[in-house]
N, C-alpha and C positions, 0 to 999 in steps of 0.2 A: 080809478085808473089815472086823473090827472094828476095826483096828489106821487103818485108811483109816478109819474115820468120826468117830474121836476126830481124827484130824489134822486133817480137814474140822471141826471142832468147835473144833479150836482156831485154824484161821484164821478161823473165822465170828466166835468170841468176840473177835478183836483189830478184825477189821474193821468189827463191829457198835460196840464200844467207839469207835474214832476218831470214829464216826457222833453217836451219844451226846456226845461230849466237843466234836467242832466245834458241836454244838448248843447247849450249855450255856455254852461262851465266848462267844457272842451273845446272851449273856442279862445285863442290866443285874447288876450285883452284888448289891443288896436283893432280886431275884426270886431269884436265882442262893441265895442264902443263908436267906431266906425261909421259917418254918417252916408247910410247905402241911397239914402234917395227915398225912403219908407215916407211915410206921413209923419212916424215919429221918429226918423230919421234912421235912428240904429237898434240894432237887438233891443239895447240897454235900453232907451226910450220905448220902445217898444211894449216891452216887460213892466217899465215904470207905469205907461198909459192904461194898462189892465190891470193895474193894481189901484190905479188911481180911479177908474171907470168904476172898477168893483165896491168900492170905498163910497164915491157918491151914491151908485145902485142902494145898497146896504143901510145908509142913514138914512135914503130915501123910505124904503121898505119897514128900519125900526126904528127909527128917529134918532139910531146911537152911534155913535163910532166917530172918526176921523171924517172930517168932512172937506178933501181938495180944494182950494178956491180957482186950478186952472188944470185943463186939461190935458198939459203936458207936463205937468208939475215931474218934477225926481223926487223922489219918494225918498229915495235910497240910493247912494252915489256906488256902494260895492253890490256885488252879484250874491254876499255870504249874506248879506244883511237884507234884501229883496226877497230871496229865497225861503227866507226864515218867515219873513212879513206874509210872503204870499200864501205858505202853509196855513200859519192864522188866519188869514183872510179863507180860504179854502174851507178849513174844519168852520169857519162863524157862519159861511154861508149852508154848508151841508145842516149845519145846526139850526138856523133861521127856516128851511125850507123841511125840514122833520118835522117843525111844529107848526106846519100849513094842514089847514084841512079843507074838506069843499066848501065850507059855507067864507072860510078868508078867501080865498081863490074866487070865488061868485063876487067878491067885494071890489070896491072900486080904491084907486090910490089917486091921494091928492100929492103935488110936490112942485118946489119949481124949480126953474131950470137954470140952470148954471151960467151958459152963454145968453146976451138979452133974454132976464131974467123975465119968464111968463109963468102963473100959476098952471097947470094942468092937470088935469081930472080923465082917468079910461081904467077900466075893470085892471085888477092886478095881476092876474093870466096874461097879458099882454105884455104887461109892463115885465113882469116873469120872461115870456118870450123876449123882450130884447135885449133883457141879461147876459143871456145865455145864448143869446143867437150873437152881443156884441163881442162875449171872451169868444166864442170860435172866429168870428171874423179875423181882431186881430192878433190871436192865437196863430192862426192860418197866417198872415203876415212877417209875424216871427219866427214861423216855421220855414217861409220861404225865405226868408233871410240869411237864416242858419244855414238849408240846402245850399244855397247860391255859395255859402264862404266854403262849405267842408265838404260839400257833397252828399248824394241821395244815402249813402251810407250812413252817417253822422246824425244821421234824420229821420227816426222810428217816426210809421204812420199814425196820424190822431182820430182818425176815421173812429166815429163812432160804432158801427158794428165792431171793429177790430175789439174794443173795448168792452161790447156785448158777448162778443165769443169770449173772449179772455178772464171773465168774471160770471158769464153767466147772469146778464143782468138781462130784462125782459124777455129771458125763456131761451134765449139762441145760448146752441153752446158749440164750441170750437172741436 
């Protein structure tokens, strides 16, 4: 069952992101870049920090990939070039998390940290959860971002059920 809810977990995060991302390409460019007051200021930082989050998660989990040195790095200055990166990023994580099974999940992750850098060591189910607990956080941020420039309209729900009913993932169907 765990090994099934991170994969549901990683198809909800690609398909919650397309959501996210056709939303923010309807968004005039000065909104789109616009600093609203976020943590990471505008949609566009925004967007960059989840792809930069996912990037360190990711090298952390296979030791491969692009590794950010700061966590508000821009990744990508246009929204066509973001969008392309975060698809990849989307299909490498669905791909890394197909080839989990319970005895990796049972296993521990070492890695260290980015900001005052510490080694740290806790089972990898955790580290798992705050993947995917940290793209809804500031998914959720970008999402209210968007609402706030175009409104509730502009702005399909990322609600996990919605995505359950809509796919038919963990048995619910719409």
């Amino acid at each position: 069952m765990t090994t099934e809810r991170y994969r549901m977990f990683a198809a909800y995060n690609a398909w919650a992101n397309e959501r996210v991302y056709d939303a923010a390409a309807k968004l005039p460019e000065a909104d789109y870049r616009a600093d609203r007051g976020a943590f990471f200021k505008s949609v566009h930082g925004t967007l960059n920090h989840l792809l930069v989050g996912d990037r360190v998660w990711m090298r952390r989990f296979t030791g491969e990939g692009e590794m950010p040195d700061r966590l508000d790095a821009i990744l990508y200055d246009d929204l066509k070039s973001l969008s392309a990166a975060r698809r990849a990023e989307d299909a490498r994580i669905s791909h890394y998390i197909g080839g989990l099974d319970e005895a990796k999940l049972a296993g521990d992750l070492s890695y260290r940290t980015l900001v005052n850098p510490t080694t740290i060591t806790h089972p990898l189910a955790f580290a798992l959860d705050h993947f995917f607990n940290h793209q809804t956080h500031h998914r959720g941020q970008a999402h209210g971002l968007i609402t706030a420039l175009a409104g509730n309209d502009a702005m399909p729900s990322l609600d996990l059920l919605i995505y359950m009913r809509e796919t038919g993932a963990g048995g619910i169907r719409g």
